[in-house]
C-alpha angles and dihedrals in degrees: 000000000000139000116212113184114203126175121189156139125061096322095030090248109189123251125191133219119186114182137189105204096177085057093041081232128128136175118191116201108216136357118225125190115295087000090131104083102051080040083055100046093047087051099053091042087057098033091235126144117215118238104163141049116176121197117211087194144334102260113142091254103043091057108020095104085036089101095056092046089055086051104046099046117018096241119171108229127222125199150150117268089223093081099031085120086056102050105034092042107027093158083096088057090047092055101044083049101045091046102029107033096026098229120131114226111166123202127346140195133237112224128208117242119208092204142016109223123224119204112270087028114139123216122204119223145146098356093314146072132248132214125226108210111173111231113172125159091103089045142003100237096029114143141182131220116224116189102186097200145000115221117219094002108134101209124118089246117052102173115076133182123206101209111176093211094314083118136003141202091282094338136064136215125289128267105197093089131100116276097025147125135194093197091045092048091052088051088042094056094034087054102032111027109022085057093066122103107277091241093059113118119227120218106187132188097269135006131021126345120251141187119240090234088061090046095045095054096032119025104100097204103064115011121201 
C-alpha cells in the first residue's frame, strides 16, 4: 500500500492516492483542480489502474478537477447527498466565490456521483474496508474516510482518517460558508473524530497531517 500526497489547484487543496501496487488497484479522495496529471503519472509508474474517487464535500476545490479524473479514468465517485447541489451544479459555488470571497474560479464542471454515501456506510477498496463517518459544520454533506488497520504496512500508525477540513493540524474548517456552523463542526469532531483511536493519523484537506490524540489535547479551537 502506498500514500501518495498530493496538493494542488488554486489553494493547493490535498488529494490523496492510495495504491495497492501488488492488486494493480488505486482511489484517489478528492480532486482538486489539474490533479490528473501527477494522479496519472503515479498510476502508470506503479501500473495501477484508478477505480475510485471519493469526495469529502462538494466545495469548489475539493471536486473541480473531479470531472477530468471521471473521464480519464472511469472512476466510480462516492459522495454525500447533502451537497449534491453542490457537486452536480457548482456554478452556485463559482458565483459565491467569485462575489463573496473574491476569488475567480471560471468555469467548473459537475461531476456524476455513483453513490450517494449514508453515515456508517463501508467501502470496499484496495484489499481493505472504509469507514463513512458524517462530519458536517464546514459543510452539509461533508464526510470522513476511516481505514481501521493496514495489513502488512510497516509504520509505527496503522489507522488513518481521511477528513476533508472538518479538522487541521491545530485549526478546523471554516464556518462562514453557506451552509455552515461553528456549534454543529465542534459536535461533528468531538463525535466523530475525537472518538478514533489516538494513534489515528489525520489527513485533512490542506496542510500537514496529525494524529487525533495531538488535536484533542492541543487544538485550541475544539478540545477533546
Amino acid at each position: 500500500m502506498n500514500l501518495h500526497v498530493l496538493p494542488a489547484g488554486l489553494i493547493q487543496t490535498n488529494a490523496y492516492l492510495l495504491t495497492a501496487p501488488e492488486r494493480g488497484e488505486a482511489v484517489l479522495i478528492d480532486a482538486p483542480g489539474g490533479v490528473w496529471a501527477e494522479v496519472a503519472t503515479i498510476l502508470r509508474m506503479e501500473k495501477c489502474r484508478l477505480g475510485e474517487l471519493w469526495l469529502t464535500h462538494g466545495h469548489w476545490d475539493h471536486m473541480q478537477g473531479g470531472a477530468e479524473v471521471v473521464r480519464a479514468s472511469g472512476a466510480r465517485v462516492s459522495a454525500h447527498a447533502a451537497d449534491r447541489v453542490l457537486i452536480e451544479t457548482p456554478e452556485a459555488m463559482r458565483k459565491y466565490s467569485e462575489e463573496r470571497m473574491g476569488v475567480s474560479l471560471g468555469l467548473l464542471e459537475s461531476v456524476k456521483v455513483d453513490r450517494w454515501l449514508e453515515p456508517g456506510d463501508q467501502l470496499a477498496a484496495l484489499g481493505m474496508v472504509a469507514e463513512v463517518r458524517f462530519v458536517p459544520g464546514h459543510c452539509p454533506g461533508s464526510v470522513l474516510y476511516y481505514f481501521p488497520a493496514f495489513a502488512g504496512i510497516s509504520a509505527r500508525h496503522v489507522r488513518w482518517a481521511f477528513v476533508g477540513d472538518a479538522l487541521f493540524s491545530g485549526g478546523v474548517g471554516r464556518t462562514d460558508l453557506p451552509g455552515g456552523s461553528a456549534e454543529l463542526l465542534a459536535k461533528s469532531i468531538r463525535t466523530q473524530i475525537y472518538t478514533l483511536p489516538d494513534d489515528t493519523v489525520v489527513y485533512p484537506g490542506h496542510g500537514p497531517a496529525t494524529t487525533v490524540g495531538t488535536e484533542k489535547e492541543n487544538n485550541q479551537y475544539v478540545r477533546g
